[in-house]
N, C-alpha and C positions, 0 to 999 in steps of 0.2 A: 299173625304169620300167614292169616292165609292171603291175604291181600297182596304179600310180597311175593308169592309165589303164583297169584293171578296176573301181577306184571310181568313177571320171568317168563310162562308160560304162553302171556299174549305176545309180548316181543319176539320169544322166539316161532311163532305160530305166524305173527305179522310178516318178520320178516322171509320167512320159508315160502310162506304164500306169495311174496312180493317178485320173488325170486321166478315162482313157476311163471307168474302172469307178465314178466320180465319190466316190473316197475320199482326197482330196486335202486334205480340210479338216479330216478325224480322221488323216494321215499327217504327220510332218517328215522332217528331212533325213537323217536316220538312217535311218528305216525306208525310206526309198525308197531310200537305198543297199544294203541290207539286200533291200528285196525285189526291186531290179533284178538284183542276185548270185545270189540264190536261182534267180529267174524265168530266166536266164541259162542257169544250171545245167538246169533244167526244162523249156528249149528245146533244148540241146543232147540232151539225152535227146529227147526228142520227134523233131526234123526229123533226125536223123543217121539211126537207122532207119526212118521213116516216108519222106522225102523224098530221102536220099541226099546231105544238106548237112550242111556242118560248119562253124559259126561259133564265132570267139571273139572275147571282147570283152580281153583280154591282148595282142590285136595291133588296131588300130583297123579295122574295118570294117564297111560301109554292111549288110552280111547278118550278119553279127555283132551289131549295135544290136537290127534289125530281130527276130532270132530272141531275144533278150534280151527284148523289149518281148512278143512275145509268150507269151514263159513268163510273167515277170511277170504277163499279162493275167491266164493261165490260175490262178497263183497266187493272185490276187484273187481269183478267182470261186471258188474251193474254200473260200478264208478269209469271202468272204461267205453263201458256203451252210453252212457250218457255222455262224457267229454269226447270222445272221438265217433261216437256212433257205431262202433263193433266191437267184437272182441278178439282178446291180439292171439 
């Protein structure tokens, strides 16, 4: 179960995130599964030693989501400064 709810979790993380960095209309539902898991993984590295939190999105939670959407973001913005050289 908890795997279905890591997908649930990244899609909805991928696609929220896709939405702020306004890449939503070159993304589907795959890659925003894809990049909420990614950006997940990218938050947890992030806020565990920088902030002292541990979120997972394998057990549902509100800092969990939240730390998912913002690797996601952070993921966006690396993937857009490399294809376009800035961030939007």
């Amino acid at each position: 179960m908890g795997w279905i709810i890591a997908i649930i979790v990244g899609g909805v993380a991928g696609w929220l995130a896709s939405m702020v960095m306004n890449r939503d209309a070159s993304m589907g539902i795959i890659a925003n599964v894809i990049v909420g898991c990614v950006g997940s993984l990218i938050g947890n590295a992030l806020a565990g030693p920088l902030l002292g939190v541990q979120g997972t999105v394998q057990a549902f939670s509100l800092t969990g989501l939240l730390i998912a959407i913002a690797g996601a973001i952070v993921l966006l913005a690396i993937v857009n400064l490399i294809q376009r050289g800035r961030v939007r």
